[in-house]
C-alpha positions in Angstrom: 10.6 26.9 17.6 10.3 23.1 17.1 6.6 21.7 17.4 7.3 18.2 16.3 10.0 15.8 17.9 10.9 12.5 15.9 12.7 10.0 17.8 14.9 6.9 17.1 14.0 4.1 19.7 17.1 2.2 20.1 19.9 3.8 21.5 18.0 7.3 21.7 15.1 6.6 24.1 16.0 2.8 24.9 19.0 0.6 26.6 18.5 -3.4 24.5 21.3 -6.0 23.6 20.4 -8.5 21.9 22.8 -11.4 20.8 21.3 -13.1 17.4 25.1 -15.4 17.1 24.0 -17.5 20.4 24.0 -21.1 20.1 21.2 -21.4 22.2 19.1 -19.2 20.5 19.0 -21.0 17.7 18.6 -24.8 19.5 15.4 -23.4 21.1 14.2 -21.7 17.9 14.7 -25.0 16.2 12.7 -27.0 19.4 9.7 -24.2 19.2 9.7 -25.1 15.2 9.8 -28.6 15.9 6.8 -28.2 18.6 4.8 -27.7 15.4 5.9 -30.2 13.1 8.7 -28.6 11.1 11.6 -30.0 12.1 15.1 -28.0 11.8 18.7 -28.8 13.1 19.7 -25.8 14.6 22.2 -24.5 12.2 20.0 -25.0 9.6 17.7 -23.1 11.0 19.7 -20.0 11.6 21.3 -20.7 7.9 17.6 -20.6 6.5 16.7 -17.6 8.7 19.7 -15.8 7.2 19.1 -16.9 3.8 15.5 -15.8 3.3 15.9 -12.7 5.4 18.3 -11.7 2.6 16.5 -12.8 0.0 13.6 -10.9 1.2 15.8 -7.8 1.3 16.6 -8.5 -2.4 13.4 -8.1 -3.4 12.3 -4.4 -2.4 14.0 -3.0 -5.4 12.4 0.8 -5.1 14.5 2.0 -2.3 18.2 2.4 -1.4 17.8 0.7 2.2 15.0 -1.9 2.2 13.4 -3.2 5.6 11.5 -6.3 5.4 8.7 -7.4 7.6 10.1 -10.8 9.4 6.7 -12.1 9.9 7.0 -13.6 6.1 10.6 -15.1 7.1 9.2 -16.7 10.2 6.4 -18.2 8.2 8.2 -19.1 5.4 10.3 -21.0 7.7 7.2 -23.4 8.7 5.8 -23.5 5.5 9.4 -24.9 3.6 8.7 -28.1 6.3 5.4 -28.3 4.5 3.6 -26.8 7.9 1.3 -24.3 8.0 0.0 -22.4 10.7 -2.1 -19.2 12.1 -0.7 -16.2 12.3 -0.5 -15.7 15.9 1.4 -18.8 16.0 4.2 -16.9 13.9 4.0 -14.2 15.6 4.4 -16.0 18.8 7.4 -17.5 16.8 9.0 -14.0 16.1 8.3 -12.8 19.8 10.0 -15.4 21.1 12.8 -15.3 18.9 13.6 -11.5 20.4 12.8 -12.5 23.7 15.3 -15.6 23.4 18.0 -13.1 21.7 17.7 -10.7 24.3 19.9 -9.9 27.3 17.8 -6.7 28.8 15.6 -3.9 27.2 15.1 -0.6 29.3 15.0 2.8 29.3 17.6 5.4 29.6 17.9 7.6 32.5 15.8 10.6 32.0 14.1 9.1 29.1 10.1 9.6 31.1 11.0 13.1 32.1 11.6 14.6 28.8 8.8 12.9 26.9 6.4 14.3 29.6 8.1 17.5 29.1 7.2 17.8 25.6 3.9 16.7 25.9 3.7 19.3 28.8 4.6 21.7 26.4 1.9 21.2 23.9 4.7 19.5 21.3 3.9 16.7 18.7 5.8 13.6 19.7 6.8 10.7 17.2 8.5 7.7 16.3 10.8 6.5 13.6 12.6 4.0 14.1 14.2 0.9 12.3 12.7 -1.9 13.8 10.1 -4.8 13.1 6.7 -3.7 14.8 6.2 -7.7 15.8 9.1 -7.1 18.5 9.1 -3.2 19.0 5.6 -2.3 19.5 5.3 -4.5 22.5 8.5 -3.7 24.0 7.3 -0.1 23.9 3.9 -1.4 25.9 6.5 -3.3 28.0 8.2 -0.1 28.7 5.1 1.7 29.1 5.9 4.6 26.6 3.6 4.4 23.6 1.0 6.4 24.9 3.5 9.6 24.7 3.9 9.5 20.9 1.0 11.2 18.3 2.3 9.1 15.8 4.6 5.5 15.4 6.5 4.8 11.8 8.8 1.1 11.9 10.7 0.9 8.9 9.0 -2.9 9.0 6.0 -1.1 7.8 7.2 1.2 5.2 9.5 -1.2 3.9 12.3 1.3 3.7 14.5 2.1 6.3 16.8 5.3 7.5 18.9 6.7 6.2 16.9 6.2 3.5 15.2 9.6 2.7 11.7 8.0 1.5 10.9 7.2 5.0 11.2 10.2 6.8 9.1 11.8 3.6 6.7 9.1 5.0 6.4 10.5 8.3 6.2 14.7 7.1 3.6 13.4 4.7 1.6 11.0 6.8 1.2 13.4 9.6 1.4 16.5 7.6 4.6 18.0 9.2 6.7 21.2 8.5 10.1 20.8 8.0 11.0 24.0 9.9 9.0 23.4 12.7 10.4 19.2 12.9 13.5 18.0 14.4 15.1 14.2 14.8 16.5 13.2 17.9 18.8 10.0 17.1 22.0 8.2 17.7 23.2 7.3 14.7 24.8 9.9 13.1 23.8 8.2 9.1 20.5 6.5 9.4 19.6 9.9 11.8 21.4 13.0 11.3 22.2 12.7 7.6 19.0 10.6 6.2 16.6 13.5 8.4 19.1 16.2 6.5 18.5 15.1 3.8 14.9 15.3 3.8 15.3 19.0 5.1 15.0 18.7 8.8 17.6 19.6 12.1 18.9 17.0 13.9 20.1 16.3 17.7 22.5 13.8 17.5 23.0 11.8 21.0 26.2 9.4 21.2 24.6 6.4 23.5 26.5 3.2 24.7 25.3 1.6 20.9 26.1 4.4 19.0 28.3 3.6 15.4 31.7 4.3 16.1 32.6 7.8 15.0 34.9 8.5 12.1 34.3 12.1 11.4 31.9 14.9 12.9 28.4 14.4 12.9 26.8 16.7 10.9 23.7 17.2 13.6 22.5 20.7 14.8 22.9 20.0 18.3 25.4 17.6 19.9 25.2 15.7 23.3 28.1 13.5 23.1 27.7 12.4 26.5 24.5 10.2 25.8 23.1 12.4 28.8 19.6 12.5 27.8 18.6 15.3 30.6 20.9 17.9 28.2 18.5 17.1 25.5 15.4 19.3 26.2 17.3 22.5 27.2 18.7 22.4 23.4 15.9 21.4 21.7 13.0 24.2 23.9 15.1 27.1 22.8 
């Protein structure tokens, strides 16, 4: 019997669309830049965002799929204007950059009822989960779930991200998990069901509304290809 449950966030546990291509986005990102002295065009903006996001990427060399912390694009972004400024300011920057990008972020149906029914259950409950902690860790306190999980990994923080193998070997080591008594609960059949078999652990693959298209089976130990999250504890309890 599984004591440890690692989730994905996105498209497992939570509902977001975010739309980075919007004009808008990037006029108000160049106004909140230009509030501080460095002063962008807004195409420029979004062509140096792109540009030192991907150089950034470039230079984590040890792993097959780098994550980079945006917090050194946002402030590299001020600082190529010859502007510098605190930390909270680019954090503030980043926040608002989601917040601007974003449509709606909210929890699935059912979502509350089965973390509480783990917990209830005396089970280990974490994170893992592709995503920049700047933006994710407080739209988890938004959403009023982080006190459920024993333990949080962002691929922002690791530097690597899934599928990559080296992160979920983060997560067993870090919080000194067995494989056999671990299972990941995603819906991405790559970055969740074949980067967690790959480091030796079952999987419950859950198509949601921004799941990858499918192109062959998913290779997961359990299946809920409705993205019904209530099916998800019966499977995983046995």
């Amino acid at each position: 019997m599984y004591q440890n449950y690692l989730f994905d966030l996105y498209g497992t546990l939570v509902d977001i669309h975010t739309d980075e291509q919007d004009q808008k986005l990037w006029e108000k990102m160049a106004f909140l830049y230009g509030y501080y002295g460095a002063m962008y065009e807004p195409q420029e903006l979004r062509k140096e965002y792109e540009r030192l996001c991907k150089k950034e990427a470039q230079e984590i060399t040890n792993v097959s799929v780098p994550e980079i912390d945006i917090i050194k694009v946002f402030r590299q972004m001020y600082e190529q204007k010859g502007v510098q400024v605190s930390l909270d300011t680019i954090v503030l920057t980043g926040q608002m950059f989601r917040i601007t990008s974003m449509e709606y972020v909210k929890l699935y149906d059912g979502v509350i009822e089965l973390l509480e029914g783990l917990k209830a259950k005396g089970k280990k409950v974490y994170l893992v989960s592709n995503a920049q902690r700047i933006f994710t860790y407080h739209e988890m306190k938004y959403l009023d779930i982080l006190k459920y999980f024993d333990g949080i990994t962002y691929s922002s923080d690791v530097a690597v991200a899934k599928p990559d193998v080296k992160i979920y070997e983060e997560v067993l080591e870090k919080y000194n998990l067995k494989k056999e008594e671990s299972i990941m609960i995603g819906n991405d059949p790559t970055a969740d069901v074949l980067g967690s078999k790959a480091a030796g652990l079952d999987s419950l693959y859950i198509h949601s509304n921004i799941s990858p298209e499918l192109t062959e089976e998913v290779q997961a130990t359990y299946l809920v290809m409705d993205g019904d999250v209530t099916k998800v504890m019966p499977l995983i309890l046995k």
